[in-house]
N, C-alpha and C positions, 0 to 999 in steps of 0.2 A: 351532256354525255357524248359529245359527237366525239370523233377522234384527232388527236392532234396532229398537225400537218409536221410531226417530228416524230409519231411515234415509231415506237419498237418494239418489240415482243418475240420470243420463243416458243414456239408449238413442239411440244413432245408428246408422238402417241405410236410406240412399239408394240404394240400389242399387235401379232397375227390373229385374223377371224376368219373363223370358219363359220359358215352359216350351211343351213338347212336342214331342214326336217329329216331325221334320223342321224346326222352328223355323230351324236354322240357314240356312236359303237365306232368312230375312227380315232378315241381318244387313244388307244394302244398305240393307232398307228404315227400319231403327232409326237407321243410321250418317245416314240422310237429314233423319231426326227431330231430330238432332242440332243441324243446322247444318253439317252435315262433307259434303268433296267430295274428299282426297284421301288414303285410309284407306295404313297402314303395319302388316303383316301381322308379328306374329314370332309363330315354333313353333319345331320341332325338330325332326331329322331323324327319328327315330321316328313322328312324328307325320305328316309328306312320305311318308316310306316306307309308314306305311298307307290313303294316301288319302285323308286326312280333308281335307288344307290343296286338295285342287283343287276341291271343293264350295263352298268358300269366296270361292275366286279369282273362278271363275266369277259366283258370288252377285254378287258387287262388283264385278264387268266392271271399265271403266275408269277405277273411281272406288280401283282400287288402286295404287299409286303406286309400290311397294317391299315387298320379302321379304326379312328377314331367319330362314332357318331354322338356326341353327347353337347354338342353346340346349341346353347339355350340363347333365348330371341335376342339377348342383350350379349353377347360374350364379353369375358372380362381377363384379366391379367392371368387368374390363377387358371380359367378354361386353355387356355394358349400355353402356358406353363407343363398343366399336364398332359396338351396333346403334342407339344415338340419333348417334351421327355421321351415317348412312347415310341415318335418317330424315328428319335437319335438308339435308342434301342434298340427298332428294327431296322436298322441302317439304312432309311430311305434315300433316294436321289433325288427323288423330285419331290411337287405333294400336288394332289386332285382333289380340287376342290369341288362339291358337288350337293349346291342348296345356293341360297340368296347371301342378302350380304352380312349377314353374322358369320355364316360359314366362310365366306371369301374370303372376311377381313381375317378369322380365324386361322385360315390359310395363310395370309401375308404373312402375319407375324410367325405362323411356325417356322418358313421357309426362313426368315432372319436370323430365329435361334435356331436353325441347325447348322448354316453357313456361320456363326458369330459366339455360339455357346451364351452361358447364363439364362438370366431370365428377360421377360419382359418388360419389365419395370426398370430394367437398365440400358431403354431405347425410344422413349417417350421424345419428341422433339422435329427436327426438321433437315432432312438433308445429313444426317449423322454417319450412312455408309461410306465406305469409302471402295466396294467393289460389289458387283454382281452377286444377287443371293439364288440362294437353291432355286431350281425352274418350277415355273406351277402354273399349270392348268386349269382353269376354271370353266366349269361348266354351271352357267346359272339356270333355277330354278323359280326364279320369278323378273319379271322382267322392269325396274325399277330402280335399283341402286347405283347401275352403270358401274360398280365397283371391279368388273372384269376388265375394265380398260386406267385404273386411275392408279394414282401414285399414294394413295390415302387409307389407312386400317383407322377407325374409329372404334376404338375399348375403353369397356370400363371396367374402373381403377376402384376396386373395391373400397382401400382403404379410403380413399378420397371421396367417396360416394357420388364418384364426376368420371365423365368418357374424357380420354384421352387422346389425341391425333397422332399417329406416327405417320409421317410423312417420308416418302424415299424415292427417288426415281428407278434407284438400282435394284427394285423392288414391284416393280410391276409385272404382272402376269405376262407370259412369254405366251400363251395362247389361250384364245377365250373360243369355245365353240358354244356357239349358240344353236341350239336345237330347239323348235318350236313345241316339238311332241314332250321338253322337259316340265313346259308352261301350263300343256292342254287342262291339264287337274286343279289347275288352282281353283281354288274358289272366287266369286265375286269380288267377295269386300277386300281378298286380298290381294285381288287382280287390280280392282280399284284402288288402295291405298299404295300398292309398288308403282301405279303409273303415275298416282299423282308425286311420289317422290321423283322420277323421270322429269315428271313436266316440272317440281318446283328443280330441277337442276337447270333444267334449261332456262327457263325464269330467271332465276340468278345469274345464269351468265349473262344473261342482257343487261341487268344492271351492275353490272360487280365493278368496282373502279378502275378495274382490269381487264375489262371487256376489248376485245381485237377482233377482228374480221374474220378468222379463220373461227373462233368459235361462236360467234354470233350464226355464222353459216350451219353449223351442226345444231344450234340451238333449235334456230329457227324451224328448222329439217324437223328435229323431233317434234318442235310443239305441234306440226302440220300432222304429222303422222299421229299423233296420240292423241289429238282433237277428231280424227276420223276412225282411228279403228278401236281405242279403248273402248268406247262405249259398247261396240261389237264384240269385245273378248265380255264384256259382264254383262252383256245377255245370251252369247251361244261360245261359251269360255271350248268347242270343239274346232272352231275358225281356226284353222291352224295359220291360214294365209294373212289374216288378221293377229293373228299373236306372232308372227315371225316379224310383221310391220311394227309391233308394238316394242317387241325383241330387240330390234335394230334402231328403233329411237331411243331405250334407254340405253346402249352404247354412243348413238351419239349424243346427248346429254353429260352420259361419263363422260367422254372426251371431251367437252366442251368445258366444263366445271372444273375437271382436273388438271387444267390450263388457265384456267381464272378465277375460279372458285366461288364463292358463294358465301351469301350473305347473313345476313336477320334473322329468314326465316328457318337456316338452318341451326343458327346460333340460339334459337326460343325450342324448337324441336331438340335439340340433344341434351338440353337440360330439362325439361319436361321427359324425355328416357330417361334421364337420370333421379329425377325425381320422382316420379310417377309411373315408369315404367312403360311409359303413351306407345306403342308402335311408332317406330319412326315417319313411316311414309304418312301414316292415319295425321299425326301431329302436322306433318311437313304442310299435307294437302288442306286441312280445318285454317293454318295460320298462313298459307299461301295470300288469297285476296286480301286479309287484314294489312298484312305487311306491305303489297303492294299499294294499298291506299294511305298507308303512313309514306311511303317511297315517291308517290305519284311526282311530287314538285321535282324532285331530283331525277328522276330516270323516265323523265314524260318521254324523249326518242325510243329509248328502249324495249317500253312498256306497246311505243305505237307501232312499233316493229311486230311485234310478238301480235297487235289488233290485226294484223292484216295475215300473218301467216292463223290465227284463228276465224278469219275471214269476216268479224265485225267493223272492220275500219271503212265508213261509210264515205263517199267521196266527200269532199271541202273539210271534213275534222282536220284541228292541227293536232299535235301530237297532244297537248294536253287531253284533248276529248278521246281520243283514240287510246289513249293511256286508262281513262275512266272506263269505258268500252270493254278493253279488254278485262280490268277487274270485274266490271256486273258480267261478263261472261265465263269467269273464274266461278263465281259464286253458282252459277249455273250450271257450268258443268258439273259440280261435284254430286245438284242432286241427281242429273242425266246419267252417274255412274254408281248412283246410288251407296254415295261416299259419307259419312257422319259430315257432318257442317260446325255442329260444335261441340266445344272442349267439356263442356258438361254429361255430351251423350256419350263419352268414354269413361268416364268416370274421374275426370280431374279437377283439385278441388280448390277452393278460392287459397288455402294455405297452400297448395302446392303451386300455385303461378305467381304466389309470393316469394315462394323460395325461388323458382326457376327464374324469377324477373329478375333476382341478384345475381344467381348464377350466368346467367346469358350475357353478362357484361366482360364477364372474364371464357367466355368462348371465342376461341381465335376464328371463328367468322365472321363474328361482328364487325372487325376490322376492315372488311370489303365491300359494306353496306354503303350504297349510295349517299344515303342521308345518315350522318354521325350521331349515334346514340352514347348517351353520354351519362343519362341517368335510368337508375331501375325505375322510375314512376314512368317514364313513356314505355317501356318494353311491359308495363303493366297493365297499361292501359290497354296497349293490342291485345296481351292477354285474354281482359276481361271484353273486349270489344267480340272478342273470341268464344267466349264463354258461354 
């Protein structure tokens, strides 16, 4: 996995950040910076129900035009269908987005069908734009997905009964404010499961066959930060100082991942949502270590890199032992954050990691997986190694 004395590579990461604790009541004044005067809100009722979306409202008096809160934990084609209908309706300019990453990715895709018309279903694929989409603003809600900084909406396609990628660069959020007082409420388990989706980003970019220095750099950043303060947000989730840290590692995670992308673990995790409907991060964080222990021959530098910014890398290890190291400290942290371990304690079942094992062959992440997976019987066996 070292880097070749020829390489090359692209780093793209537009995205303005605003950080700090109460940030959010300057969304008016960003969306103004913009060019924009008639913003289009979507969340979730989770999101309604805790109070986060009327700080917001307010923020943007009458320059809000439209709410769409009805983003359920998986969004899909026909959810993005009917919230860019709503928004082309009330003639928005921009969209604000304001919850985790259903809602964001929610958000991507409206901003395409209001710049683009039709539906969603008629922009599944990669690189398809051919000019700047509506601006959007993203204020997250949990701190995990890094989706406020990437190029990536993952939906699912009802008909198909499978999440779909729209990939875009001309499509990435023009500002992300990170506000730590948006995080202060989460709960534990899902403070826990959004970071271990953070941490499997960063993860993956160390191994992904696309790995480059600039985001090995933000990986490594996050996984140090989220080895130190996640465990602090899920025992006193009021640490604002510690959740602003936690905040700012899954941006750099995002960036890092939506530069190089990611693997296995996400390619077994989005078909498990699809099948089973698993939480993403809860899935991401259960099949993290497994994967890295199928990975270890192939991405032992990677894996030793990541031992030392988790601070197990003990002097004389080579990378192989450092690579193991860091996996039994994978397994370790999850119960330090008091994260489910395995895929039984969610409720997933030997037929569904049968389906998901075939599924996950035809996920376009598989493709960046250190070690090349070729049959459903080994993506089955982590499964069940899982289980």
């Amino acid at each position: 996995m070292a880097y070749d004395h020829d390489l090359s590579f692209v780093y793209f990461g537009p995205t303005k950040i605003v950080f700090g604790a109460g940030t959010a009541r300057d969304c008016e004044v960003e969306m103004a910076g913009l060019g924009c005067r008639r913003a289009f809100v979507v969340t979730d009722p989770g999101v309604t129900k805790a109070g986060l979306v009327e700080g917001i409202l307010k923020a943007l008096g009458d320059k809000c035009v439209g709410l769409f809160s009805e983003v359920p934990q998986d969004t899909g084609i026909g959810v993005v269908n009917r919230a860019a209908a709503l928004a082309r309706e009330k003639g928005a300019d921009c969209v604000v987005s304001v919850g985790g990453g259903s809602v964001i990715d929610t958000g991507k895709a409206v901003c395409i069908l209001l710049t683009e018309g039709g539906g969603l279903e008629n922009f599944e694929g990669i690189q398809l734009l051919t000019r700047p989409q509506t601006p959007h603003i993203v204020l997250p809600t949990t701190a995990g997905t890094g989706s406020e900084v990437t190029n990536m909406a993952v939906i699912l396609d009802e008909r198909k009964g499978q999440k779909i990628f729209i990939v875009e660069n001309f499509n990435m959020p023009r500002i992300a404010i990170l506000d730590p007082k948006m995080t202060e409420k989460l709960p534990p388990l899902l403070t826990a499961s959004t970071g271990m989706d953070a941490l499997t980003h960063a993860a993956e970019s160390l191994h992904s066959v696309q790995r480059e220095p600039l985001a090995d750099g933000l990986a490594l950043q996050a996984i140090r930060l989220l080895h130190r303060h996640l465990p602090v947000c899920t025992q006193n989730g009021g640490d604002l100082a510690a959740r602003g840290q936690v905040q700012l590692a899954a941006t750099m995670a995002g960036w890092a991942f939506s530069n190089v992308l990611v693997g296995l673990v996400h390619a077994m995790a989005h078909s498990l949502g699809a099948v089973a409907r698993t939480p993403h991060g809860i899935a991401n964080g259960i099949l993290l270590p497994h994967v890295m222990a199928f990975n270890v021959e192939d991405a032992a530098e990677g894996y030793g890199m990541m031992a030392e910014a988790l601070g197990v890398r003990e002097k004389g290890m080579d990378d192989r032992e450092a690579a193991e190291a860091a996996t039994a400290e994978m397994h370790a942290f999850l119960r330090r954050i008091g994260h489910p371990v395995r895929l039984s304690e969610v409720g997933v079942t030997e037929e569904d990691v049968r389906k998901a094992a075939e599924m996950s062959l035809s996920d376009g992440a598989i493709v960046n997986n250190p070690r090349m997976v070729l049959d459903a019987d080994e993506v089955l066996a982590i499964y069940r190694a899982a289980f």
